[in-house]
PDB file of the backbone (N, CA, C, O) and the ligand in Angstrom, with CONECT records:
HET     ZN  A 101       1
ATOM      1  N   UNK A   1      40.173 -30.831 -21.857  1.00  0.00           N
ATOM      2  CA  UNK A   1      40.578 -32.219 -21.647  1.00  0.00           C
ATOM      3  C   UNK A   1      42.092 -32.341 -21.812  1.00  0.00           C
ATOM      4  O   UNK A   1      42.581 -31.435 -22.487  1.00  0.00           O
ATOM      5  N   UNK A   2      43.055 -33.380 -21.283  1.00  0.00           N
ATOM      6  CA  UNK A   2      43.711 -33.766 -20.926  1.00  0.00           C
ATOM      7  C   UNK A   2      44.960 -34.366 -22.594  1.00  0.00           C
ATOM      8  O   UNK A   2      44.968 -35.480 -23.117  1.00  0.00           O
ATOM      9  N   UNK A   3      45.652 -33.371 -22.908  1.00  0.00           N
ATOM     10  CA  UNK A   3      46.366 -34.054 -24.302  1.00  0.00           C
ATOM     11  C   UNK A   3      46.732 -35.265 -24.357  1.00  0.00           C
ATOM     12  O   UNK A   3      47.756 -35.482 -23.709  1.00  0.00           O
ATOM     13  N   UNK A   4      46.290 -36.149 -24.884  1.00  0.00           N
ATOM     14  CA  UNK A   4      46.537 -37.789 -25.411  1.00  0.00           C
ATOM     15  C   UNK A   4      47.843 -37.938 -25.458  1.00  0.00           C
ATOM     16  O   UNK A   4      48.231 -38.961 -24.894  1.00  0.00           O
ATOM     17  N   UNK A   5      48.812 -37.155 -26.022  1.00  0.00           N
ATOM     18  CA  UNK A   5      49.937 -37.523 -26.504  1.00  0.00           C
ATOM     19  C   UNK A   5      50.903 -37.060 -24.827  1.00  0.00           C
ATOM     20  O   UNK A   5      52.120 -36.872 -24.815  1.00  0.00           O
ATOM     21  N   UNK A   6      50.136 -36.976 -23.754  1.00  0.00           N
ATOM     22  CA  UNK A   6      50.900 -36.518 -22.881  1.00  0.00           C
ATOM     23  C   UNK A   6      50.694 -37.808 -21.537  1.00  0.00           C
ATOM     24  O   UNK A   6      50.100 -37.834 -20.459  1.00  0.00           O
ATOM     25  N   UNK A   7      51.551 -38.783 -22.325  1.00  0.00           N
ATOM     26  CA  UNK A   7      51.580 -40.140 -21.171  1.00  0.00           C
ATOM     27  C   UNK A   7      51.934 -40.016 -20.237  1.00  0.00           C
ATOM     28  O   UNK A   7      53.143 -39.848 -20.394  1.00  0.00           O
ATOM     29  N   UNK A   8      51.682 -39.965 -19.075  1.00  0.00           N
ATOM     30  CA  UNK A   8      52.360 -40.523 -17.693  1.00  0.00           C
ATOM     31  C   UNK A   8      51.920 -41.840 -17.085  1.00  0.00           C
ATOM     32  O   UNK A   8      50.884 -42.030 -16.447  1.00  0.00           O
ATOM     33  N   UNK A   9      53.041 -42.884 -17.435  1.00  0.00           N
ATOM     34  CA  UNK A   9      52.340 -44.093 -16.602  1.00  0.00           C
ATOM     35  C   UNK A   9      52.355 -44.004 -15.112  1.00  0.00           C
ATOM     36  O   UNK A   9      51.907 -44.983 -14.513  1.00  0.00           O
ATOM     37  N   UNK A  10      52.833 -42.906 -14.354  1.00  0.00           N
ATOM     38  CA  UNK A  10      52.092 -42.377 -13.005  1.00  0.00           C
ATOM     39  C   UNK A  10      50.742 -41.933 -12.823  1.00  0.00           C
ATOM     40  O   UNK A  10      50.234 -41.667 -11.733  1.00  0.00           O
ATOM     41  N   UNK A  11      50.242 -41.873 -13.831  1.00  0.00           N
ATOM     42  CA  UNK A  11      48.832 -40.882 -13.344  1.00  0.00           C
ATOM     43  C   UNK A  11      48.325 -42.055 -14.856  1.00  0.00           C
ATOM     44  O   UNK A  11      48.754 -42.422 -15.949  1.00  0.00           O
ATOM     45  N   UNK A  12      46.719 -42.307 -13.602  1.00  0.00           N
ATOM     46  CA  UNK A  12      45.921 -42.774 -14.275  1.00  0.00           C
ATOM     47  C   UNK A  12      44.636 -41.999 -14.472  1.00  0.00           C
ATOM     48  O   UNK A  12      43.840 -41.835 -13.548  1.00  0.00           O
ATOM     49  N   UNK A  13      44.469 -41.579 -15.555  1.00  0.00           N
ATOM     50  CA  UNK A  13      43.267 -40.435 -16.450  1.00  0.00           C
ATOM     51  C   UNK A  13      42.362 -41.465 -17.307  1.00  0.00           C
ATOM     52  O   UNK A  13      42.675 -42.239 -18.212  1.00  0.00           O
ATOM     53  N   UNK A  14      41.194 -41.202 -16.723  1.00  0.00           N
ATOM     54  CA  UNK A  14      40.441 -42.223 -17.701  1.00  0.00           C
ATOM     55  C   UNK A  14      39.415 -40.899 -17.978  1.00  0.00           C
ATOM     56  O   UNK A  14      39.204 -39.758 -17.569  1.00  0.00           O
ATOM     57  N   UNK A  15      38.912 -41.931 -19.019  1.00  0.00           N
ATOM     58  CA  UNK A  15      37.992 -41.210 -19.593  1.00  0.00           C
ATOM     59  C   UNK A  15      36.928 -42.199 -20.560  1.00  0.00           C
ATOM     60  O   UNK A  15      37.214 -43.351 -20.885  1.00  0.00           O
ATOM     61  N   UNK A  16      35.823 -41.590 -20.890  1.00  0.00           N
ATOM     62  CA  UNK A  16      35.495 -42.359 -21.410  1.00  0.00           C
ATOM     63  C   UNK A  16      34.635 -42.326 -23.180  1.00  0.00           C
ATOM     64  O   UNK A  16      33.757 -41.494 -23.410  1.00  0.00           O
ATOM     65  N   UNK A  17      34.911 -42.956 -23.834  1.00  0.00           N
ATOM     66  CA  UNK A  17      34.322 -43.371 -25.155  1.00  0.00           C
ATOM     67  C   UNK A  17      33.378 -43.955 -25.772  1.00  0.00           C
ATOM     68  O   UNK A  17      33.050 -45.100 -25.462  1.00  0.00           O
ATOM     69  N   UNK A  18      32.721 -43.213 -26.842  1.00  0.00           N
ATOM     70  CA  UNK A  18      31.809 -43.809 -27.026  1.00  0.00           C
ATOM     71  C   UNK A  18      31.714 -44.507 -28.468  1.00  0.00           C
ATOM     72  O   UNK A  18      31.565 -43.838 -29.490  1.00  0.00           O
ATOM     73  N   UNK A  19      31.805 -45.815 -28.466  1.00  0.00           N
ATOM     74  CA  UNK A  19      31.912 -46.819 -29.296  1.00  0.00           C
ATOM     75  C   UNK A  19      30.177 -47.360 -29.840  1.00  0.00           C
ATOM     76  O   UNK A  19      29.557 -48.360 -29.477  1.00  0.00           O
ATOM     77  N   UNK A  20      29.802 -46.377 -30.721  1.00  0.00           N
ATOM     78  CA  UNK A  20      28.590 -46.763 -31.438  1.00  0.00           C
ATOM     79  C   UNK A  20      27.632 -46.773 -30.369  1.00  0.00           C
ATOM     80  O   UNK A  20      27.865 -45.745 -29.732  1.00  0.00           O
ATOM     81  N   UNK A  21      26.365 -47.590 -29.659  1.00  0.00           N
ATOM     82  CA  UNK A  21      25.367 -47.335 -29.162  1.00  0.00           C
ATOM     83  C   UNK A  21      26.266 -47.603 -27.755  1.00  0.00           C
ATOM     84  O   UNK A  21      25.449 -48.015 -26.931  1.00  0.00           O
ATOM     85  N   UNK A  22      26.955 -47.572 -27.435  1.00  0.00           N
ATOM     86  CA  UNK A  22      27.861 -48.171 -26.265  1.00  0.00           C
ATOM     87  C   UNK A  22      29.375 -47.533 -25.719  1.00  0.00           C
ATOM     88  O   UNK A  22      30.383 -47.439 -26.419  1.00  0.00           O
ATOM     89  N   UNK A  23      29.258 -47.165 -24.419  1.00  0.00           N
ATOM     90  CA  UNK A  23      30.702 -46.358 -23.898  1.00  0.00           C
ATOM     91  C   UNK A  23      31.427 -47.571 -23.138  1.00  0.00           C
ATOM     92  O   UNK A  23      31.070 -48.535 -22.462  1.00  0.00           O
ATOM     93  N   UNK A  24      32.716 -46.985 -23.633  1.00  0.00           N
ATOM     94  CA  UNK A  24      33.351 -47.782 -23.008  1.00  0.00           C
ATOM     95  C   UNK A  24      34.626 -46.738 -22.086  1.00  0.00           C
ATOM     96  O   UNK A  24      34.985 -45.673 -22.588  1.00  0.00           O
ATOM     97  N   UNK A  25      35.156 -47.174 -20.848  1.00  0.00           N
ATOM     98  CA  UNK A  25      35.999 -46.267 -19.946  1.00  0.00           C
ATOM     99  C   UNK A  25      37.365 -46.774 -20.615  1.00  0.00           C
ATOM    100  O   UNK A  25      37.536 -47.951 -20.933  1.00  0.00           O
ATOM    101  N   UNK A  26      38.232 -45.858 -20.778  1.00  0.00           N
ATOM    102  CA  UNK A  26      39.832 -45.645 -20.896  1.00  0.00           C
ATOM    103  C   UNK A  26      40.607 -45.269 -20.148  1.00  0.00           C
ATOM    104  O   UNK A  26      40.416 -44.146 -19.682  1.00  0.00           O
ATOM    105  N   UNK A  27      41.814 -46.042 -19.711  1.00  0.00           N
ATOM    106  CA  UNK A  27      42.502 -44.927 -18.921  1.00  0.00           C
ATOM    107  C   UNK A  27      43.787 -44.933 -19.200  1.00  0.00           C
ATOM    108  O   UNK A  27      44.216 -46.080 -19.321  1.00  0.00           O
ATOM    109  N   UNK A  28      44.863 -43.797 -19.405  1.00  0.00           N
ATOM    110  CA  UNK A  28      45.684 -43.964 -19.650  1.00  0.00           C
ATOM    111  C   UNK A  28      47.159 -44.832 -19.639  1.00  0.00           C
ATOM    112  O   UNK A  28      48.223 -44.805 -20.258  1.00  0.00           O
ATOM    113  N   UNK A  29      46.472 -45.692 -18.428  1.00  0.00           N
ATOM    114  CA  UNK A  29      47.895 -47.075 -18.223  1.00  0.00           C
ATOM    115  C   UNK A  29      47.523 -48.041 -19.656  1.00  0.00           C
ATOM    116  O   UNK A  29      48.178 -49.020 -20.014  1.00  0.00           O
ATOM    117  N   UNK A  30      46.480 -47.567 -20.253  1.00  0.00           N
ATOM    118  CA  UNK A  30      45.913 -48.846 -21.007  1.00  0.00           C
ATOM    119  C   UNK A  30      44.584 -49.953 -20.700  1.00  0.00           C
ATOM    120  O   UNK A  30      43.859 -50.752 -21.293  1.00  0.00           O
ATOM    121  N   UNK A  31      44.748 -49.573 -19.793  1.00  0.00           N
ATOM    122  CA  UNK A  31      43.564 -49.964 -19.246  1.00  0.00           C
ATOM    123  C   UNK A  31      42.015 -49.883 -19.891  1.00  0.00           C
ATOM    124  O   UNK A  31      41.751 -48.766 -20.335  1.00  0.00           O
ATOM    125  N   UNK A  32      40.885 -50.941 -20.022  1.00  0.00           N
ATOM    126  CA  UNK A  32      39.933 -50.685 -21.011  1.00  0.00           C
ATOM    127  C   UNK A  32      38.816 -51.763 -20.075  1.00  0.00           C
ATOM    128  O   UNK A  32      38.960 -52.896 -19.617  1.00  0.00           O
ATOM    129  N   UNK A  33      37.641 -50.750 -20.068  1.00  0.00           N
ATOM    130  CA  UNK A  33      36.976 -51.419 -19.502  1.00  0.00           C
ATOM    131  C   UNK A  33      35.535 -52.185 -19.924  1.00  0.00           C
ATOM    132  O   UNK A  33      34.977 -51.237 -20.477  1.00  0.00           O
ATOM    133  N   UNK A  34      34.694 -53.172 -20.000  1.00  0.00           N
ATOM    134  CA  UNK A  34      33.693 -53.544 -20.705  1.00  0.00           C
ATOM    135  C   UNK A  34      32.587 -52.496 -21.281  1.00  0.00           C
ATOM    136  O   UNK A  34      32.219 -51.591 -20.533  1.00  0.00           O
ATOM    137  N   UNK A  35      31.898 -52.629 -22.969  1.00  0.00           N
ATOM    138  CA  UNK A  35      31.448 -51.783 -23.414  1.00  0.00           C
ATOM    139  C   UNK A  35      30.225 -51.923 -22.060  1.00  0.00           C
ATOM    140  O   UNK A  35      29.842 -52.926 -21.458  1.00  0.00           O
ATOM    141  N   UNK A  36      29.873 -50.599 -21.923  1.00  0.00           N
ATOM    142  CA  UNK A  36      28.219 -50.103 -21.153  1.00  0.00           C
ATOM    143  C   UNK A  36      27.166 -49.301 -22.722  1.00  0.00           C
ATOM    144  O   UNK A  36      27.320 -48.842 -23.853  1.00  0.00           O
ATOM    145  N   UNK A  37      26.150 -49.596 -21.715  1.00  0.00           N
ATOM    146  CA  UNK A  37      25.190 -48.520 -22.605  1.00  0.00           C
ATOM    147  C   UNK A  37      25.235 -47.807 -22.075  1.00  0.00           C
ATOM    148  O   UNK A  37      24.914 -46.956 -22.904  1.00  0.00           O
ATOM    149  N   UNK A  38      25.410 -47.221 -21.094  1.00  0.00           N
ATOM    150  CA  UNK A  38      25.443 -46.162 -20.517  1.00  0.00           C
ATOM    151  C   UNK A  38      26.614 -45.385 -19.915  1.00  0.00           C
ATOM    152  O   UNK A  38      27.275 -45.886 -19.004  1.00  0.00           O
ATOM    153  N   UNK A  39      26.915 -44.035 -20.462  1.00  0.00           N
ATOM    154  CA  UNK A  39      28.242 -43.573 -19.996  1.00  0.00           C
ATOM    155  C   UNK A  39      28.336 -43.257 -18.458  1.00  0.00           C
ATOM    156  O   UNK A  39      29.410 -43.139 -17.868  1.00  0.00           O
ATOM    157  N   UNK A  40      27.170 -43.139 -17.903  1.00  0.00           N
ATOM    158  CA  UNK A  40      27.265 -42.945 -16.092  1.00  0.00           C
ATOM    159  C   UNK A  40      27.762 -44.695 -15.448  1.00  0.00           C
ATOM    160  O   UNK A  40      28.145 -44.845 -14.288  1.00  0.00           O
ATOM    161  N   UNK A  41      27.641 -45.987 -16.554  1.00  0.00           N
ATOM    162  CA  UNK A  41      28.515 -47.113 -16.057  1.00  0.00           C
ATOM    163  C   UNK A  41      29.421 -47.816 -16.604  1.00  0.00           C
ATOM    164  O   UNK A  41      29.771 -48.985 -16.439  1.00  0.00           O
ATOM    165  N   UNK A  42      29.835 -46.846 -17.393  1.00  0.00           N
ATOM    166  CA  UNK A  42      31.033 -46.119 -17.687  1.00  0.00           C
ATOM    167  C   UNK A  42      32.133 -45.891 -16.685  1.00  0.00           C
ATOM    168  O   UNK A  42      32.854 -46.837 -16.368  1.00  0.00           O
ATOM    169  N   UNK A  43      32.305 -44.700 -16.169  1.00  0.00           N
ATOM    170  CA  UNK A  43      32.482 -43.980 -15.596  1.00  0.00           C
ATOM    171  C   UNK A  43      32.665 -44.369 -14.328  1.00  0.00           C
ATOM    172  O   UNK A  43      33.551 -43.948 -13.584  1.00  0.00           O
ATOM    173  N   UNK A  44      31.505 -45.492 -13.959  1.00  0.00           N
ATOM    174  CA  UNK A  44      31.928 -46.508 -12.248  1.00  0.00           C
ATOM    175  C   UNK A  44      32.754 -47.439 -12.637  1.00  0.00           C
ATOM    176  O   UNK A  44      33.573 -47.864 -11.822  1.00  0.00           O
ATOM    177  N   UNK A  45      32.727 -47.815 -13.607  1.00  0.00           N
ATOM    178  CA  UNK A  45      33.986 -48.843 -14.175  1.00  0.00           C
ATOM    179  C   UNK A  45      35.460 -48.080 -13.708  1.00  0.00           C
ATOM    180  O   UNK A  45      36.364 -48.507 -12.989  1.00  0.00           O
ATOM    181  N   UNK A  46      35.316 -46.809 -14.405  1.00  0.00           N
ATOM    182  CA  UNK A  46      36.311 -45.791 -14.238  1.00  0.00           C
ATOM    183  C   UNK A  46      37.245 -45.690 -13.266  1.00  0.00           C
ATOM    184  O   UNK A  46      38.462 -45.852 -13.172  1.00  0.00           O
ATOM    185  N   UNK A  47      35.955 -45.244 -12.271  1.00  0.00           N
ATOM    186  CA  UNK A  47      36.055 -45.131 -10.478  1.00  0.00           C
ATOM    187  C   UNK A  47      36.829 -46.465 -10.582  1.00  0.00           C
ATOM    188  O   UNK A  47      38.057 -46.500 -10.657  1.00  0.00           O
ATOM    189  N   UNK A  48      36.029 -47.573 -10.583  1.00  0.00           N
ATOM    190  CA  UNK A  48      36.456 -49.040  -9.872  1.00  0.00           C
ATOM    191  C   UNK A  48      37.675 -49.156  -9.892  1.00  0.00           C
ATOM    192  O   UNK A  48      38.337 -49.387  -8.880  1.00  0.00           O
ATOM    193  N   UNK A  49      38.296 -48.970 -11.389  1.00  0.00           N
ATOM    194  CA  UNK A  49      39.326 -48.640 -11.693  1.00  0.00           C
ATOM    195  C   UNK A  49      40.653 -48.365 -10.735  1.00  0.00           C
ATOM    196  O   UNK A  49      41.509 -49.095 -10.235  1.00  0.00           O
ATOM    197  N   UNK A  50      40.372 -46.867 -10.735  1.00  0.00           N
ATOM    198  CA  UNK A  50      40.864 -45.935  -9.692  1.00  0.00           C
ATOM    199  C   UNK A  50      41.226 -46.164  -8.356  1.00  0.00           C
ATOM    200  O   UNK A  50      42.223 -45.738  -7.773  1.00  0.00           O
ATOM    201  N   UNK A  51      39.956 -47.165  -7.747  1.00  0.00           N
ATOM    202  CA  UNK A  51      40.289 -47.469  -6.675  1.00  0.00           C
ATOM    203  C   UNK A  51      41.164 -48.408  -6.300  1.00  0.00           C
ATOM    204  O   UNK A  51      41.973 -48.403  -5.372  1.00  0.00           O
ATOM    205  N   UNK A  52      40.808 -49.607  -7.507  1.00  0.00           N
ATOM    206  CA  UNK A  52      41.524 -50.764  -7.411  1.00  0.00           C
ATOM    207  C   UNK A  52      43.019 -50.716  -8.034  1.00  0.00           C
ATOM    208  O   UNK A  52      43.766 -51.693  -8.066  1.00  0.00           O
ATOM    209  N   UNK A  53      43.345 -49.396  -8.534  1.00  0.00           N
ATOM    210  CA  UNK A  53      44.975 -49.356  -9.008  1.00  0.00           C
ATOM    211  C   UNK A  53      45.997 -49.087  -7.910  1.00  0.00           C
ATOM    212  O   UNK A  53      47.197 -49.044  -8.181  1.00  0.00           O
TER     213      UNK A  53
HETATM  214 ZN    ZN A 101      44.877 -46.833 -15.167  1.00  0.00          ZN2+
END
C-alpha cells in the first residue's frame, strides 16, 4: 500500500476504512465518503469519486 505521509494533491488514492461495523472510502485530496456496511460500497463511493474528480 501506498505511504500516507506521501501527499500528492495531484493524484487521488483512495482507499478504504473500516470504522467499527462500517467502511468508510478515503482519498487522499481529503475527501471522505458516507459510512457503508459494506466495503464493496465502499469502494463504488471510491470509484464515484474518481470519476466525478
Ligand atoms: Zn480525491
Amino acid at each position: 500500500m501506498a505511504q500516507q505521509d506521501e501527499f500528492d494533491p495531484r493524484d487521488h488514492r483512495t482507499t478504504t476504512t473500516e470504522q467499527g461495523r462500517f467502511c468508510v472510502a478515503r482519498c487522499s485530496c481529503g475527501w471522505r465518503g458516507p459510512a457503508r456496511r459494506a466495503r464493496s460500497l465502499a469502494r463504488e463511493d471510491a470509484e464515484g469519486h474518481l470519476a466525478a474528480g
